[in-house]
VEXBATI-953888 format. One record per atom (N, C-alpha, C): x, y, z; residue in one letter. Coordinates in steps of 0.2 Angstrom, whole numbers, plus 5000, padded with zeros to 4 digits. Atoms other than C-alpha are relative to their C-alpha. Last residue first. Layout:
<atoms>
XYZA/...
</atoms>
This chain:
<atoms>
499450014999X/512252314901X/500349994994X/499850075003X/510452384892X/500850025005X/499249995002X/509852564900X/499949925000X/499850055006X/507952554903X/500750014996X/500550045002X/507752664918X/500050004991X/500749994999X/509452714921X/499649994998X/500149975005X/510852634928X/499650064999X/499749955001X/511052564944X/500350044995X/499949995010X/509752434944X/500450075003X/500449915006X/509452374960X/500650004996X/499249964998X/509952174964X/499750084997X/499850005007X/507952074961X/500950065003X/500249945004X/507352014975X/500550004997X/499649944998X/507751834980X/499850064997X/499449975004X/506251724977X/500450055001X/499849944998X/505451614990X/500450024994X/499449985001X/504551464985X/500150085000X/499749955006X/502751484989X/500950005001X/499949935000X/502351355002X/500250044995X/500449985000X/501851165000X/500050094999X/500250015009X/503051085004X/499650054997X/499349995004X/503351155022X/500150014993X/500149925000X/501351165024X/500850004996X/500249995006X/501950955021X/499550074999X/499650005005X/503150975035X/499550014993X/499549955002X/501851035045X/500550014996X/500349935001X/500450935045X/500550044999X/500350045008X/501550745044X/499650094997X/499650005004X/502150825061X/500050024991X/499949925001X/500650855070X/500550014994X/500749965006X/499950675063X/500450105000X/500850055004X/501350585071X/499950064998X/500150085000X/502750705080X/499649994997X/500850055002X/503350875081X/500049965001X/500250054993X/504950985086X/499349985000X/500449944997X/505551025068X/499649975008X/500250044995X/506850965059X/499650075004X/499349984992X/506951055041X/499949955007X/500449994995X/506550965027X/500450035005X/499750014992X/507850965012X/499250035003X/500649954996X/507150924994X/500350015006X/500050024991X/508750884984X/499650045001X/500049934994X/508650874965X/499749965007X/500749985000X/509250714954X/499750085006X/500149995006X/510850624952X/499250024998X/500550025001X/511450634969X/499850014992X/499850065001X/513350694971X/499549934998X/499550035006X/513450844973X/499949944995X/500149965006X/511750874982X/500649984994X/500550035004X/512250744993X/499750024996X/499950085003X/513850794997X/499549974996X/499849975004X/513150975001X/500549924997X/500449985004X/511950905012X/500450004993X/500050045000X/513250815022X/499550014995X/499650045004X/514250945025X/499849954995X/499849955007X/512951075029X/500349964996X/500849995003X/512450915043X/499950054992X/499950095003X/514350875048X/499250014998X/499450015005X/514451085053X/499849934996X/500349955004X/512751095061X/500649984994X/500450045004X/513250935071X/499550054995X/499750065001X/514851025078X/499349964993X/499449985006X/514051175080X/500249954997X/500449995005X/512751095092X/500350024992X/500250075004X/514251015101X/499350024993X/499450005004X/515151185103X/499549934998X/500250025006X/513651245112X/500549984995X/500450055001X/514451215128X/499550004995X/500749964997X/515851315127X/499749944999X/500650055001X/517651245121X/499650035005X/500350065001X/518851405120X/499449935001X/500350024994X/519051555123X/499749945001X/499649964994X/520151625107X/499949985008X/499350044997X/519851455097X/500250045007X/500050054997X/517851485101X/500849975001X/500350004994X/517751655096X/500149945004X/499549954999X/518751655079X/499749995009X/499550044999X/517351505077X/500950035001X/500250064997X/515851605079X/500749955003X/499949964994X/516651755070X/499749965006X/499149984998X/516751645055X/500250035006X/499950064996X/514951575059X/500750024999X/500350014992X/514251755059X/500449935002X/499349954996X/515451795042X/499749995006X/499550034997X/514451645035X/500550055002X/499749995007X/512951695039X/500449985000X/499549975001X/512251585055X/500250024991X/500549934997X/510251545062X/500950034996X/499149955000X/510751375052X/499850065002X/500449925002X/508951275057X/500950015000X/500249934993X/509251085058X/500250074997X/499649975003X/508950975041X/500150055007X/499949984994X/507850845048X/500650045001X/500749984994X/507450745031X/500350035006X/499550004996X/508650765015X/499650035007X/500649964994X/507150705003X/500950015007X/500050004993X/508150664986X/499850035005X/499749944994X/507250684970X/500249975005X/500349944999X/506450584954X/500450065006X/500049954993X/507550454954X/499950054998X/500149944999X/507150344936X/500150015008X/500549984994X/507150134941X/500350084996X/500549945004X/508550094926X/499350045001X/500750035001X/508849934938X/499650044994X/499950075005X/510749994936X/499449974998X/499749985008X/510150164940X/500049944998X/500750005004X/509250074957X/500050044994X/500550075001X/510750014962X/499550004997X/499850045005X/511750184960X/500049934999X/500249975005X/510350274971X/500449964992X/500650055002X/510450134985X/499850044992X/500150085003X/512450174985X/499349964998X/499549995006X/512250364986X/499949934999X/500349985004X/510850345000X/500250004994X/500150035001X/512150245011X/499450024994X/499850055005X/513150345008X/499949964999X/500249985007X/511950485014X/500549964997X/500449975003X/511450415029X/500250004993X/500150085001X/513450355036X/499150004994X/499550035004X/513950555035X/499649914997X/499650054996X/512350605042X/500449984996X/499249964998X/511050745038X/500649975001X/499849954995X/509750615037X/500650024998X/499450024996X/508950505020X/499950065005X/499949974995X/507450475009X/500650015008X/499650044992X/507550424993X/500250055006X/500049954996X/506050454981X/500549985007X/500050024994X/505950344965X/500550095004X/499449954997X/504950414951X/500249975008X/499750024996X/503750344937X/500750045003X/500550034995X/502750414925X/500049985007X/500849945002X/503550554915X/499649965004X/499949964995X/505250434921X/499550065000X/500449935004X/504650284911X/500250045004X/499449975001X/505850134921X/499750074995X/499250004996X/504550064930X/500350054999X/500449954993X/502850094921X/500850025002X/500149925004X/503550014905X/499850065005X/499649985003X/504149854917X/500050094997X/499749964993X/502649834924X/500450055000X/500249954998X/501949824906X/500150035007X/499849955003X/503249704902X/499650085003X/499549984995X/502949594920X/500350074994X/500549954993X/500949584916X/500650035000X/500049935002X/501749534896X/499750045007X/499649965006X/502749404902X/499850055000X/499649994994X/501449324917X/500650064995X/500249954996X/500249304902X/500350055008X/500550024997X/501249204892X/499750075004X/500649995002X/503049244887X/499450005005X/499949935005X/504949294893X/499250014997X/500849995001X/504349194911X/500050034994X/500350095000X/506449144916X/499449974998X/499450065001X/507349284911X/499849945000X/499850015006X/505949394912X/500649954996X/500550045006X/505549354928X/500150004994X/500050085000X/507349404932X/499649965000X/499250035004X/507349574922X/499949945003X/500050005008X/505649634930X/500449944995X/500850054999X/505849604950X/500249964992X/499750075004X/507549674949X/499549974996X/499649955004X/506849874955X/500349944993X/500349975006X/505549784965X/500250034994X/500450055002X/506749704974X/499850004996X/499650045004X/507949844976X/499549934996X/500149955005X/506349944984X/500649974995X/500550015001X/506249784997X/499950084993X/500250055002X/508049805002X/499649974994X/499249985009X/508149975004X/499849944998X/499350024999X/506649935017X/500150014995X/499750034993X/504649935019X/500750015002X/499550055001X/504350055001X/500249965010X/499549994995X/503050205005X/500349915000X/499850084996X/502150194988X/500650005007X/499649984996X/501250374983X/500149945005X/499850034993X/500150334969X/500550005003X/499450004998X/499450474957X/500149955007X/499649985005X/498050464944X/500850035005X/499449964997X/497250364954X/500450024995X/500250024992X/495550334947X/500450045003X/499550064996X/496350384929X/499550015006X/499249974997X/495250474916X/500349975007X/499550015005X/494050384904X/500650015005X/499749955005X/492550504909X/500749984996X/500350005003X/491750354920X/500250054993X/500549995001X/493450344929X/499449994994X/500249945002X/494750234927X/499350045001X/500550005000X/495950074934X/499750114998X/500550025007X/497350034927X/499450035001X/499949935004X/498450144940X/499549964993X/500249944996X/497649994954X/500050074995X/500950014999X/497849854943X/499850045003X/500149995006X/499849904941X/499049995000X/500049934999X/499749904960X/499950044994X/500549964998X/499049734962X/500050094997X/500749995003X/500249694949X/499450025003X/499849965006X/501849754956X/499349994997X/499949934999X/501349684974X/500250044994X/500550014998X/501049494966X/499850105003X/500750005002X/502549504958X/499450034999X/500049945000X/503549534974X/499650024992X/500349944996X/502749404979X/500250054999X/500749985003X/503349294963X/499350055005X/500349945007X/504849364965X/499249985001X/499949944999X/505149284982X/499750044996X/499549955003X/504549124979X/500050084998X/499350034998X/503949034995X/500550034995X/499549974993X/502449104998X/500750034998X/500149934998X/501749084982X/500450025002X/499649985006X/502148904982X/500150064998X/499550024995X/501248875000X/500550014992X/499949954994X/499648964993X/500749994999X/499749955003X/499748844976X/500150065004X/499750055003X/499648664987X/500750094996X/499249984998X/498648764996X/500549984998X/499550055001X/497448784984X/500450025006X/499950034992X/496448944992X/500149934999X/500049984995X/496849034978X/499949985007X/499249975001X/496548954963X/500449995007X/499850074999X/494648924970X/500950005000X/500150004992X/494549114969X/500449935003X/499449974999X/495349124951X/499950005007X/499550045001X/494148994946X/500850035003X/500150054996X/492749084952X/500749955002X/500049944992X/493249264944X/500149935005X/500649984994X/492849134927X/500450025008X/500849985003X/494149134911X/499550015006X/500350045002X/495849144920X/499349994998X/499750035006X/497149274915X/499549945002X/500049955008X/496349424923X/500149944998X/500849965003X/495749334938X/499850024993X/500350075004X/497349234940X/499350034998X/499550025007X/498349414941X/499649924998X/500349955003X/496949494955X/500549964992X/500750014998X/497249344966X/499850034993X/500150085002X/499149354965X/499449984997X/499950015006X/498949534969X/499949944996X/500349935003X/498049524983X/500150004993X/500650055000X/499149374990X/499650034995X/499950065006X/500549484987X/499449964999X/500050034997X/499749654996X/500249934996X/499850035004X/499649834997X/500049925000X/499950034996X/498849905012X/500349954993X/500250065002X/497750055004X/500749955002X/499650034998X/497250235006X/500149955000X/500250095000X/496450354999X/500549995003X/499450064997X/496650534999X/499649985001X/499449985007X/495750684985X/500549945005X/500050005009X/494450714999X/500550024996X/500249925000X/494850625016X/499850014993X/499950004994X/495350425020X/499650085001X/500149935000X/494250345008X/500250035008X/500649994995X/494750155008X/500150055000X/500049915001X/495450064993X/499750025006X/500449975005X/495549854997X/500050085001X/499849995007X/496949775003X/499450014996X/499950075005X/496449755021X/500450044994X/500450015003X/495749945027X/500249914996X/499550085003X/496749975042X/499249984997X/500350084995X/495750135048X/500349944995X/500450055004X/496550305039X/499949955005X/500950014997X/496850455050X/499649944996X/500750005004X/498350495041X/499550025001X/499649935002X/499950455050X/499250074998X/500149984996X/498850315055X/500350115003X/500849975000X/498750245038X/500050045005X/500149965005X/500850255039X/499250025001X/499749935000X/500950175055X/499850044995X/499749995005X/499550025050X/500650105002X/499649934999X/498849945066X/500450044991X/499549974994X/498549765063X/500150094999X/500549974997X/496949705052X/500550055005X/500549945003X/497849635038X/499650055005X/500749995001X/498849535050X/499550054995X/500449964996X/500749535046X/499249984998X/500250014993X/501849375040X/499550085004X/500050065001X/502249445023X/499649975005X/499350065000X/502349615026X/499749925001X/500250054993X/500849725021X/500649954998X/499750085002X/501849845006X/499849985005X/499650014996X/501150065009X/499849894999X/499850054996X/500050165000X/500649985003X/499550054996X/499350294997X/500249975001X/500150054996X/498350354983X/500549995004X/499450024999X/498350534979X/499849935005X/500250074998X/497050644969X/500649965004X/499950085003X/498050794965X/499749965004X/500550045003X/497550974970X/499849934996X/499749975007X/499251064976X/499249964996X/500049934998X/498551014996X/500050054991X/500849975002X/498250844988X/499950075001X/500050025008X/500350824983X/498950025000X/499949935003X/500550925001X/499950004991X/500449945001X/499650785009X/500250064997X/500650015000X/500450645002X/499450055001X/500149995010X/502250705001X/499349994999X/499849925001X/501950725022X/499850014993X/500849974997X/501250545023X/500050074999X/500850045003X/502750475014X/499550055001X/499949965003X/504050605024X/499549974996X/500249924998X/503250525041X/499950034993X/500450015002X/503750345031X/499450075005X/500450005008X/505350395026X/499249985004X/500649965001X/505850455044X/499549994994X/499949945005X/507650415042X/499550055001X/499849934995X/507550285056X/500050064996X/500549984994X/507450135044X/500450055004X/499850054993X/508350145028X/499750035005X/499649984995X/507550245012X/500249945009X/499350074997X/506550205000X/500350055004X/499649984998X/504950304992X/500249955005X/499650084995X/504250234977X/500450045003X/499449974997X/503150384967X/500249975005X/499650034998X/501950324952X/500650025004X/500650055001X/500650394939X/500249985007X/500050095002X/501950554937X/499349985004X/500150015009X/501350744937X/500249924998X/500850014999X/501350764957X/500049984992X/499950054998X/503350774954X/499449974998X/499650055004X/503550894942X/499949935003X/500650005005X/502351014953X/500349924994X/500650054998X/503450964967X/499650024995X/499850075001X/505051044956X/499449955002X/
</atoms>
């Protein structure tokens, strides 16, 4: 299924804060170049932040706060700071006849402070820089980034993107803003190119909150490539060991592992929920005692391993008898 993934232009990972999503980012990042894919980075610089400040994500990494321009973090990973102004910049360039003019443009403030101020058009500004990023190609013709891996700030800000389209176009259906927002648009909702990525916890409140951002971003016709079900704790139990587990605990009652049981149980549950009921395949992570970079390294070995296959049942026939 991750070879399926690596094969889109485009992978929008959402998820609500505390989840993890931007650890699993960083992870999907390295296991997509580990499988030998190019992999841009990125990550949405919030409105009010410094271009220079600190970048979690980049950090995950090993990358240096590069602005909003591409910076080589290793071979086959870049990294980049998205950015509306950026965009902005990069959409008057194309549409006005001299680079100059689209400089000038830009530090109007007249047209800064109007920017700012409407929403779409920064989120805009963020769709097209990024579109100008997968536009871009080698001397041989073949993509630059032939795979970008966008860590999304907030639910919110992944719904955003997911409207952006339809309500410029309701209000811009021509002109050169029209067709930036159609070919966003064809990016978008193409599921061979594009894929969102939701990542949630083990957790009753988690995954309905996952189910709700999945059936928004259908209505957007956004494509969900996969669920990421992050911090899956270890089951050491068959199920005839957790039945003898539980015959144990009526007959002798509460012990002091009962609470880990507890959060095994609401954890299997919540998986099994979310597989039901997600409309795309579930990745499950395990929880692991890691942090920052160590982390980011080992779940993405996680990804990255030979899928295990059950041996085959023996044959109790004889060799080459049909059932």
């Amino acid at each position: 299924m991750l070879d399926a993934l690596w094969e889109r232009r485009a992978l929008l990972v959402s998820g609500k804060g505390g989840v993890g999503k931007t650890t699993v980012t960083a992870a999907l990042a390295r296991a997509a170049v580990a499988s030998g894919r190019r992999v841009l980075l990125a990550e949405v610089e919030a409105a009010s932040e410094n271009q220079d400040a600190p970048s979690p994500l980049g950090s995950l990494v090993g990358a240096r706060a590069s602005g909003s321009q591409v910076t080589e973090v290793s071979p086959g990973l870049s990294f980049i700071r998205l950015s509306a102004v950026e965009g902005q910049r990069l959409f008057l360039q194309d549409v006005l006849p001299l680079r100059l003019m689209a400089d000038a443009a830009m530090r109007t403030r007249a047209l800064r402070r109007f920017l700012e101020a409407a929403p779409a058009l920064r989120e805009m500004g963020v769709l097209y820089q990024m579109l100008h990023l997968l536009r871009r190609t080698r001397p041989d013709g073949s993509p630059l980034h032939p795979l970008c891996i966008l860590d999304l700030p907030a639910t919110g800000h992944a719904l955003a993107i997911a409207a952006l389209p339809d309500a410029l176009l309701s209000v811009i259906p021509g002109g050169p803003i029209g067709r930036s927002v159609r070919e966003g648009l064809a990016l978008l909702r193409d599921p061979r190119l594009t894929g969102a990525l939701l990542v949630t916890l083990p957790e009753p409140l988690p995954v309905s909150e996952t189910l709700e951002l999945a059936t928004a971003i259908q209505r957007h016709r956004i494509p969900i490539a996969a669920g990421v079900l992050n911090r899956m704790p270890d089951n050491p139990f068959s199920p005839d060991g957790r039945a003898a587990v539980a015959r144990l605990l009526d007959e002798h009652g509460p012990h002091l592992g009962q609470r880990a049981l507890g959060r095994l149980d609401r954890a299997r549950a919540a998986e099994a929920r979310l597989a039901g009921n997600l409309p795309a395949p579930l990745v499950t992570l395990p929880e692991l005692p890691a942090s920052g970079s160590e982390l980011v390294e080992r779940l993405a070995a996680h990804l990255t391993r030979p899928a295990t296959v059950p041996p085959a049942a023996p044959s109790h026939g004889r060799a080459g008898a049909r059932s």
